[in-house]
C-alpha positions in Angstrom: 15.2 129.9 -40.7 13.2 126.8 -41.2 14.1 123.1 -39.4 14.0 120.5 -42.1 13.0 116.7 -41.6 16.0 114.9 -42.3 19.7 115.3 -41.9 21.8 117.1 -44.0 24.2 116.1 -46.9 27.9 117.3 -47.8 28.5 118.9 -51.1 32.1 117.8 -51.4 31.5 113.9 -50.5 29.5 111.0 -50.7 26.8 111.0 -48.1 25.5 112.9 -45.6 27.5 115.2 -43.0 27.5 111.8 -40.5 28.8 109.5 -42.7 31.6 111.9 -43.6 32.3 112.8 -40.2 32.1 108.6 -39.3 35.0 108.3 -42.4 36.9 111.3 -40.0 35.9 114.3 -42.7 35.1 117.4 -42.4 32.8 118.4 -44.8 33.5 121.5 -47.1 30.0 123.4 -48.3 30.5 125.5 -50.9 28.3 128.5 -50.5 28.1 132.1 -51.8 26.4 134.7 -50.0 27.2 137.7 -52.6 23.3 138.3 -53.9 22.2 138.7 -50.7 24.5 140.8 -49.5 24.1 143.9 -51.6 20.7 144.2 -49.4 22.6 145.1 -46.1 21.9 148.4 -44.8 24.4 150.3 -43.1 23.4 149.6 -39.8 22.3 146.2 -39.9 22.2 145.0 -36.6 18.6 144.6 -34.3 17.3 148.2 -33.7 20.2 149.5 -36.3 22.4 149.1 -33.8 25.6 151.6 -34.1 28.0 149.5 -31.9 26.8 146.1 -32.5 27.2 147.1 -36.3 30.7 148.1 -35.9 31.3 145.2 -33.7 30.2 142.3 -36.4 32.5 144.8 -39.1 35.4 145.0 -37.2 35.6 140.8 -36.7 33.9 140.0 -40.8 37.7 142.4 -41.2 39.8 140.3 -39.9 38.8 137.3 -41.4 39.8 136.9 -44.5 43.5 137.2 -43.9 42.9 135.8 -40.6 41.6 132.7 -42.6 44.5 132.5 -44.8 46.7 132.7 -41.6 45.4 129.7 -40.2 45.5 127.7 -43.1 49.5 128.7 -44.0 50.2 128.1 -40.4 48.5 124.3 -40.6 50.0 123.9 -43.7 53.2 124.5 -42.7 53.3 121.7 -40.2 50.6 119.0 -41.9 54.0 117.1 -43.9 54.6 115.9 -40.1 51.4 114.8 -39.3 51.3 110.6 -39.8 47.4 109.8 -38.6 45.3 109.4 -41.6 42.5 110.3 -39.9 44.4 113.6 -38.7 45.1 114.4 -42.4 41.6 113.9 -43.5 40.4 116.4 -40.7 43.4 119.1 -42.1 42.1 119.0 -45.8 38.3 119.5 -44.4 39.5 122.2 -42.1 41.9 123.9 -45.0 38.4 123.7 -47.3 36.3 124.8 -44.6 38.6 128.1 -43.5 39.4 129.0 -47.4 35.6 129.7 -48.2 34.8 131.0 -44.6 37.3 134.3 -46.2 35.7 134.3 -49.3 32.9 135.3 -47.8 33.7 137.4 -45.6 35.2 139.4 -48.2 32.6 139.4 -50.2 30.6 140.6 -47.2 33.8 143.1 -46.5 33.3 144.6 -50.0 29.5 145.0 -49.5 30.4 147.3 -45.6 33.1 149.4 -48.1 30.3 150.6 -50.0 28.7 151.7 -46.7 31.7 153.4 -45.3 32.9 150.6 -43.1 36.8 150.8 -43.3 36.8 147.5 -43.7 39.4 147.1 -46.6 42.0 149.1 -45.3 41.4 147.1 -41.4 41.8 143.7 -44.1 45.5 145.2 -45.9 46.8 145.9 -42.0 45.6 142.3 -40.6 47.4 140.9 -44.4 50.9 142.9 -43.2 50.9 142.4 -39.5 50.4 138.5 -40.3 53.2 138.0 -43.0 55.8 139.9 -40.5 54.4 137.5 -38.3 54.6 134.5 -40.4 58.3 135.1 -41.9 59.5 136.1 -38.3 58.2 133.6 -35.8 58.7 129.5 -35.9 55.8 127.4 -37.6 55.1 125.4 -34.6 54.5 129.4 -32.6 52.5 130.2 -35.3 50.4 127.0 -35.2 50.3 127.5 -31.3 48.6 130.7 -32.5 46.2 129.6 -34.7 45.3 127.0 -32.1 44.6 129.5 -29.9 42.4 132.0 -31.9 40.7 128.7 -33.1 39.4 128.7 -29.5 38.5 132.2 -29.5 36.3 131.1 -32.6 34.7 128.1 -31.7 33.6 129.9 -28.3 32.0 132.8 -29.7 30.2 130.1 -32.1 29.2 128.2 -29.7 27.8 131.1 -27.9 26.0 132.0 -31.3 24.5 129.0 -31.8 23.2 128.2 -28.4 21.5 131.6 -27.9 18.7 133.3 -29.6 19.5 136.7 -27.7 23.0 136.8 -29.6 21.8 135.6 -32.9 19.0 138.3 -32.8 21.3 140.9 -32.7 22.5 139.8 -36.2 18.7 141.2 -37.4 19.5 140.8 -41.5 19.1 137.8 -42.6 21.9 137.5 -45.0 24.5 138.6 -41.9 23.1 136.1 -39.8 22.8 133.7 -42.2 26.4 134.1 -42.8 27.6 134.3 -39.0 25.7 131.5 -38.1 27.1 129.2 -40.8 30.9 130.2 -39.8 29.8 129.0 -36.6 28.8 125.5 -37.3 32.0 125.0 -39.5 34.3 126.7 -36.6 32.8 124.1 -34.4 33.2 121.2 -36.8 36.7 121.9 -37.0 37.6 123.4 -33.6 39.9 120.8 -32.4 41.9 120.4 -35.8 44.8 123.0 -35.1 45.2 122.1 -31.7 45.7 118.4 -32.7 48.2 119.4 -35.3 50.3 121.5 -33.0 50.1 118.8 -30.2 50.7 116.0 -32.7 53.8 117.6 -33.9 55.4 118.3 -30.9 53.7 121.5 -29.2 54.5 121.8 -25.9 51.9 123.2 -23.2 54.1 126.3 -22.1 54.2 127.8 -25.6 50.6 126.8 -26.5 49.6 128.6 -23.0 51.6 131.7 -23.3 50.7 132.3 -27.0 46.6 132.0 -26.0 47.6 135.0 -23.0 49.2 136.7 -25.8 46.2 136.4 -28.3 43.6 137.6 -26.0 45.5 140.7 -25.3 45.9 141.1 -28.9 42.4 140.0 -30.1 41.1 142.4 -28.1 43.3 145.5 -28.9 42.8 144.9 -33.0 39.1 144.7 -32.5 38.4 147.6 -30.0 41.0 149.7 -31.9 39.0 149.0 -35.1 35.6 149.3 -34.1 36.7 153.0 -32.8 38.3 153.5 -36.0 35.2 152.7 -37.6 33.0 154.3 -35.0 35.0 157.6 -35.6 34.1 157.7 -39.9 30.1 156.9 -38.9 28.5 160.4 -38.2 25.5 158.1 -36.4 27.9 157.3 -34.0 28.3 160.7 -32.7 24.7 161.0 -31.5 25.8 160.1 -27.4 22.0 158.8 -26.6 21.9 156.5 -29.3 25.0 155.3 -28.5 24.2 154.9 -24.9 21.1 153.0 -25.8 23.3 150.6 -28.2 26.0 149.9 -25.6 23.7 148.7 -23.1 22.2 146.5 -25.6 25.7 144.8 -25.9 26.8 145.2 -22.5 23.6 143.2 -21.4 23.7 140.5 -23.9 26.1 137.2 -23.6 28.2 138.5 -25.9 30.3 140.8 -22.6 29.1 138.4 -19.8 31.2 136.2 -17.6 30.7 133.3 -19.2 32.0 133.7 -21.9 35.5 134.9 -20.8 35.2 132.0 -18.2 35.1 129.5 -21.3 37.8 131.3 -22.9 39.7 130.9 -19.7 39.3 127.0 -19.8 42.3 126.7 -22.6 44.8 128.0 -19.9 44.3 124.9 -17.7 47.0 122.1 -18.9 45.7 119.2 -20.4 42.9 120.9 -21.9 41.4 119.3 -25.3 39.0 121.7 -27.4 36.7 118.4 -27.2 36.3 119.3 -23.2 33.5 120.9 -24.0 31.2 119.0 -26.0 29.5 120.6 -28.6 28.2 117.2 -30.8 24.1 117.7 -30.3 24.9 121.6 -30.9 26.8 121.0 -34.6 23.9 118.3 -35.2 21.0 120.5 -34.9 22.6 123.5 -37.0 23.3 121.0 -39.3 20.0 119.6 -39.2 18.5 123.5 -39.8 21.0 124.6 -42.2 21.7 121.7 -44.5 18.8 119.0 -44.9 16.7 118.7 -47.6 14.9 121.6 -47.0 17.7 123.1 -45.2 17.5 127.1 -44.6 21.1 127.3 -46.6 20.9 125.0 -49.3 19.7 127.9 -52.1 23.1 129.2 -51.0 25.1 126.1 -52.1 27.3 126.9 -55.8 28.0 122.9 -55.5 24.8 120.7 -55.3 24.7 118.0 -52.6 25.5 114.7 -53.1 
């Protein structure tokens, strides 16, 4: 990726990305990644890394009706929200999420090809989430988006802060696409959060919903990626997989800082804007968007 010269600009508004965000918008890009995806390989990770393959497939599966989750759960609580600034940050963030699954479909279509089970990992994520969605309250189900939103803007965070995780993502088009998740999941990370709290969340449910996420999170994702691992006959060769996991293991992705940060949201009184991430979202907007911005031949709006 290149680093332009000058800030970048927002395809759905007037001005660029700081004069949106001064107005209190978040900007929605439209971009499409599908030409470059039909040049992934099937192990497409640095080194064709099996695990860290499988890894990156099992969470690009639970996006897209993850996505829609989040959205349906903000939606169904944004009639309540009465700061105008608050509403402008809901329709950036409802923009934002909508072409984040897109994408990630698209990019789940492109793993199908390769074997990945990632279709049939996307109709389970669809069913467990609309029994979840007729059979809990909105305001739980916006205490759980809130919480996965902070799952989210971690791991992007992480991403965007460190070469040795972005690396792993080797083809260009899967990086390309991670790292622009990231910058938008950061751009919007406080948004559910503020909507729960604004309409009346209380700290105990938002709390005990994040302790019953992580659990979660991390049973759907290690059950898929040994799903996944189980269909790739690569994955039965035990010294390449030896050499993959300690790859992973010894990148940031499984150290302790990372599950410290994620710990952060159990404190009461905690804000998603704790941690401040402004000169982070600035530079990757800087590299992806400006001028001469390493993502702008993946725009289908032009910029303003």
């Amino acid at each position: 990726m290149t680093t332009p010269d000058a800030q970048p600009t927002d395809p759905t508004a007037e001005g660029p990305d700081e004069e949106v965000a001064a107005r209190g918008a978040i900007p929605t890009r439209r971009l499409s990644f599908d030409a470059s995806f039909a040049s992934v390989p099937k192990h497409f990770a640095a080194g064709g890394n099996v695990l860290a393959s499988h890894l990156a497939a099992a969470l690009s599966s639970l996006f897209p009706e993850g996505e829609e989750f989040f959205v349906g759960s903000v939606r169904a609580m944004r009639d309540r929200v009465t700061d105008p600034g608050l509403k402008r940050q809901v329709a950036g963030f409802i923009g934002q999420e909508a072409v984040h699954g897109r994408q990630h479909r698209a990019f789940n279509d492109r793993l199908a090809t390769l074997g990945y089970p990632t279709k049939r990992f996307e109709r389970m994520t669809k069913h467990l989430l609309s029994a979840r969605t007729r059979a809990l309250p909105p305001r739980v189900n916006l205490a759980t988006t809130a919480a996965l939103e902070h799952f989210t803007a971690t791991f992007a965070e992480l991403l965007l802060e460190s070469d040795e995780v972005r690396n792993l993502f080797s083809h260009d088009a899967v990086r390309d696409l991670f790292v622009w998740h990231a910058l938008e999941e950061l751009e919007h990370k406080a948004v559910a959060f503020d909507v729960y709290r604004a309409t009346g969340g209380t700290e105990r449910t938002r709390i005990v919903m994040m302790h019953l996420v992580r659990l979660g999170f991390l049973v759907s994702v290690v059950t898929e990626m040994v799903v996944s691992l189980l269909g790739d006959r690569a994955a039965y060769n035990p010294r390449r997989l030896l050499r993959d996991w300690r790859t992973v293991r010894a990148s940031p992705l499984l150290r302790g800082g990372l599950w410290r940060r994620l710990g952060d949201y159990n404190h009461r009184g905690f804000h998603p804007d704790d941690r401040d991430t402004s000169d982070l979202v600035a530079r990757w907007r800087h590299e992806l968007f400006g001028p001469s911005g390493a993502l702008n031949d993946k725009r289908t709006t032009p910029a303003a």
